[in-house]
C-alpha atoms as a printed R data frame, in Angstrom:
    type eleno elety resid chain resno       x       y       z
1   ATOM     1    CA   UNK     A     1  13.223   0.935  24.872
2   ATOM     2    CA   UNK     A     2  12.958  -1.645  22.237
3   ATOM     3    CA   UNK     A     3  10.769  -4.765  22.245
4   ATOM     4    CA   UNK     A     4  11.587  -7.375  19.926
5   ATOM     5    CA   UNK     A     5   8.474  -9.280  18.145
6   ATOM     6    CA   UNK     A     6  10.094 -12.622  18.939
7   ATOM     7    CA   UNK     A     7   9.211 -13.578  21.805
8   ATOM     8    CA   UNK     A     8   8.257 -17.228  22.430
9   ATOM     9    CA   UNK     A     9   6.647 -16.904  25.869
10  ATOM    10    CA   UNK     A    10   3.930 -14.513  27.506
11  ATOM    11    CA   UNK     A    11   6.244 -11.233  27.848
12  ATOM    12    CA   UNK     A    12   5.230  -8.734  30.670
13  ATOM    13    CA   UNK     A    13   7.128  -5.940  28.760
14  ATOM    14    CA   UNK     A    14   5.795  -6.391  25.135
15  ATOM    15    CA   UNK     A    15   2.293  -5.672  27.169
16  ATOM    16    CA   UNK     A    16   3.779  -2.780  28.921
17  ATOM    17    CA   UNK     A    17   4.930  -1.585  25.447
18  ATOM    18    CA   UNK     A    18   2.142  -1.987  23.871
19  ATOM    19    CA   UNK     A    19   0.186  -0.421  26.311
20  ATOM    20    CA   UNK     A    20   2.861   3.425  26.715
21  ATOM    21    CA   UNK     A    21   2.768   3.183  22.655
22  ATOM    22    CA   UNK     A    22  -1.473   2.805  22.417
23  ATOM    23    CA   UNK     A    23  -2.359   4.329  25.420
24  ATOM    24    CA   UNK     A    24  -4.682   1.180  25.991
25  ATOM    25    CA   UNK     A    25  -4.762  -1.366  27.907
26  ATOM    26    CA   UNK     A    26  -5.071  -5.041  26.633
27  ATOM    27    CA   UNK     A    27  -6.063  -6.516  29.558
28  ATOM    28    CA   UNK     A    28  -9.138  -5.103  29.704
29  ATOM    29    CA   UNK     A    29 -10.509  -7.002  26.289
30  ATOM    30    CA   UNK     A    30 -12.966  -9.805  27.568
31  ATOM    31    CA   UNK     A    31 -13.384 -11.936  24.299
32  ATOM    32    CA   UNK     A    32 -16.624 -10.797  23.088
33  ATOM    33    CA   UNK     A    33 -15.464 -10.677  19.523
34  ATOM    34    CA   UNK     A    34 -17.450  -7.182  18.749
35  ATOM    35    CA   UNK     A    35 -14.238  -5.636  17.361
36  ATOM    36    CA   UNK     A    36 -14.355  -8.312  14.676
37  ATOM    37    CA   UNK     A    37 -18.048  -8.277  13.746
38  ATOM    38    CA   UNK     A    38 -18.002  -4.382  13.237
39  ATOM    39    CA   UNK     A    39 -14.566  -4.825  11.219
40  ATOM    40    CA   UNK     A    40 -14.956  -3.861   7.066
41  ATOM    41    CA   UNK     A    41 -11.769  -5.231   6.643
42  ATOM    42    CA   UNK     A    42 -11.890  -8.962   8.638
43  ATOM    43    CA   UNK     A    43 -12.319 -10.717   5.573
44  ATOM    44    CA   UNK     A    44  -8.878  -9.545   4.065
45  ATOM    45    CA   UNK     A    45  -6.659 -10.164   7.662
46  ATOM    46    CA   UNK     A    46  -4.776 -13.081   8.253
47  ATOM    47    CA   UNK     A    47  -6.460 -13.274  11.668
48  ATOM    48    CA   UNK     A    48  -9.320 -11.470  13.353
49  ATOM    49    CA   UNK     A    49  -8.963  -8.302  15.758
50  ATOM    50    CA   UNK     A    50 -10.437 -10.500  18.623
51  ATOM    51    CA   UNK     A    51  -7.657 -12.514  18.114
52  ATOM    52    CA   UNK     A    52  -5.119 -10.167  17.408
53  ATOM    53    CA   UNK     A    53  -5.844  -8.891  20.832
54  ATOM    54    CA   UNK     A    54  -6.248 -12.182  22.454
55  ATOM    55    CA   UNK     A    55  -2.308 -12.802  21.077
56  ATOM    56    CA   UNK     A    56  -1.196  -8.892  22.457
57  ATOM    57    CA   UNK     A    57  -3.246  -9.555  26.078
58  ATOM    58    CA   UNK     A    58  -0.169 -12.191  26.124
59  ATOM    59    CA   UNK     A    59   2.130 -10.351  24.953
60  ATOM    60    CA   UNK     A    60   2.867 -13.516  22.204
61  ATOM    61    CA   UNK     A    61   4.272 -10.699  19.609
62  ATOM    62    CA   UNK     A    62   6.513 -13.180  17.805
63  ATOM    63    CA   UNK     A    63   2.743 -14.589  16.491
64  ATOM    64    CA   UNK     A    64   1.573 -11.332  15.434
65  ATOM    65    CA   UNK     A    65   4.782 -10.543  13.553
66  ATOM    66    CA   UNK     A    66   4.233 -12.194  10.144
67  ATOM    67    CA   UNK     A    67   0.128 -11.637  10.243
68  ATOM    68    CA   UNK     A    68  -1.460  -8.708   7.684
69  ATOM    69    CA   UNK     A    69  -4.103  -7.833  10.504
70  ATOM    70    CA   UNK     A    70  -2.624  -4.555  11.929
71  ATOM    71    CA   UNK     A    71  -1.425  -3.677   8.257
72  ATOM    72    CA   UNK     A    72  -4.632  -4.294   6.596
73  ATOM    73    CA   UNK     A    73  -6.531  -2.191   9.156
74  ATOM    74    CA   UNK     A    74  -8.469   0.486   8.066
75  ATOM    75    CA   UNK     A    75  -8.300   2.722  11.263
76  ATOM    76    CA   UNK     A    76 -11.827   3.511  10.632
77  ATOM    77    CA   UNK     A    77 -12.639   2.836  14.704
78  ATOM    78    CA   UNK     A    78 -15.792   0.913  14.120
79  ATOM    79    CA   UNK     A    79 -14.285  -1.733  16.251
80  ATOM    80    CA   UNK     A    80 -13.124   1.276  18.971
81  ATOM    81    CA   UNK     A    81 -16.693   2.638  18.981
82  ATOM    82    CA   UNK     A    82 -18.660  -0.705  19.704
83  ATOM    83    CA   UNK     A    83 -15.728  -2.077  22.100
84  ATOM    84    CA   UNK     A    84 -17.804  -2.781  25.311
85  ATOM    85    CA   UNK     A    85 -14.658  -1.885  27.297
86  ATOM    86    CA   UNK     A    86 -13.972   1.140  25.628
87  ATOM    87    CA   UNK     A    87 -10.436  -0.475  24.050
88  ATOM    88    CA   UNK     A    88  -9.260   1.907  20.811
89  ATOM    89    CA   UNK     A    89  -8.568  -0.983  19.090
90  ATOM    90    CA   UNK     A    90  -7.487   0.979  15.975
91  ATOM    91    CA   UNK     A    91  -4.951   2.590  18.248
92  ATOM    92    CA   UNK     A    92  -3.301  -1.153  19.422
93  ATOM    93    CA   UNK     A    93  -3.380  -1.763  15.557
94  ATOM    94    CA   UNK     A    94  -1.267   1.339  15.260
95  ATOM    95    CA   UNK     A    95   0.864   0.427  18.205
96  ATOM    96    CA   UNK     A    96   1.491  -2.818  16.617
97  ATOM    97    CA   UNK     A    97   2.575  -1.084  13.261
98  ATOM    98    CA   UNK     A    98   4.883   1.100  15.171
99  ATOM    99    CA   UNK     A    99   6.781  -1.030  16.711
100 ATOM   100    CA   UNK     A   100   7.782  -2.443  12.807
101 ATOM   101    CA   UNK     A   101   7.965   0.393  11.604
102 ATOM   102    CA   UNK     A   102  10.095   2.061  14.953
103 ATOM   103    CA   UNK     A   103  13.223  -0.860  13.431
104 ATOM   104    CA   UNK     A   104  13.199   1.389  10.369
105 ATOM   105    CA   UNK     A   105  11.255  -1.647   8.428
106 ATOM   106    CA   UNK     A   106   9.456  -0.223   5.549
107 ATOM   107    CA   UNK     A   107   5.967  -2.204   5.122
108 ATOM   108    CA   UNK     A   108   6.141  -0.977   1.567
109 ATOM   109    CA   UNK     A   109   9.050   0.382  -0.526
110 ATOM   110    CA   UNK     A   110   7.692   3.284  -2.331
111 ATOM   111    CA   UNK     A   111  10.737   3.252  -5.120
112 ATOM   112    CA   UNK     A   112   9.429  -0.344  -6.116
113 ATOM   113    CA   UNK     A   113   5.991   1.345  -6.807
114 ATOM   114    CA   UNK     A   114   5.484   1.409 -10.560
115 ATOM   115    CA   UNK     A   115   5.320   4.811 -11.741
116 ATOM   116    CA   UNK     A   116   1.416   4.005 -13.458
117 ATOM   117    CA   UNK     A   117   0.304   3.387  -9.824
118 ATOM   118    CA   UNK     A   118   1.598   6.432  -8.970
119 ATOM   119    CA   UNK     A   119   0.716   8.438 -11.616
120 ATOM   120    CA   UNK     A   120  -3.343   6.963 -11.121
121 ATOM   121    CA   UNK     A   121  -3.544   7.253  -7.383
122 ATOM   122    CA   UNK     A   122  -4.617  10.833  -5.640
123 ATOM   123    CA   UNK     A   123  -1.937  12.412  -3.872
124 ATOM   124    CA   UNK     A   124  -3.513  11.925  -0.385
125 ATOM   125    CA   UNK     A   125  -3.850   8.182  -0.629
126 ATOM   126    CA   UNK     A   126  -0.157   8.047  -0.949
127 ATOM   127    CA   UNK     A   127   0.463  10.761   1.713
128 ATOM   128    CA   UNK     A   128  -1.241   8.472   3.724
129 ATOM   129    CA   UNK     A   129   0.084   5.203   2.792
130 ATOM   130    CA   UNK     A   130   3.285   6.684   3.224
131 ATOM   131    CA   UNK     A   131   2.853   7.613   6.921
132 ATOM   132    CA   UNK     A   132   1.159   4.202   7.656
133 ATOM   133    CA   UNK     A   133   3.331   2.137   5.611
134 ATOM   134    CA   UNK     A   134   7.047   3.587   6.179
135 ATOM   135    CA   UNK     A   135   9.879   4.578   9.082
């Protein structure tokens, strides 16, 4: 079961997507903006992790399709381990990047890296760029 990131109105499935891919429910976030005080990474996302979540409670995926949020996360689960409600927000991030990733969408095209970037960067940071990054 596909879910497209289009849709224009609240969509009870994208939630019910979201929720078998992450294991978390949505629902439960009440607003309280924690997620995106304790982020390291806020400054560099098109919009905030309390609002990223504010946008998936609604299942409004066609406005978190073109954002860098769940991209730029650094899975680091600072916002996951001060969540009053006990969301794994790092996990919805990863849910979100799954479901791109899941249309065999490449975030990044490693063949258009330049080989200097390559040759400078340790072998694990690519390893895992590579899994976060490409289907």
């Amino acid at each position: 079961m596909t879910i497209e990131m289009t849709a224009k109105t609240p969509s009870l499935p994208a939630i019910a997507r979201l929720k078998e891919l992450s294991g978390e429910s949505v629902k439960l976030c009440m607003q309280c903006a924690t997620c995106t005080g304790m982020c390291p990474m806020a400054q560099e996302m098109d919009i905030s992790p309390r609002r990223v979540m504010h946008l998936a409670q609604f299942g409004l995926l066609d406005r978190l399709s073109g954002v860098n949020s769940y991209w730029k996360c650094a899975s680091c689960h600072a916002c996951s381990v001060k969540c009053p409600r006990g969301i794994d927000i790092a996990r919805v991030m990863e849910a979100l990047r799954q479901q791109v990733l899941r249309k065999s969408r490449n975030h990044i095209e490693p063949s258009a890296l330049p080989r200097e970037t390559v040759a400078e960067m340790p072998q694990i940071a690519l390893v895992a760029g590579f899994r976060k990054f490409t289907s």
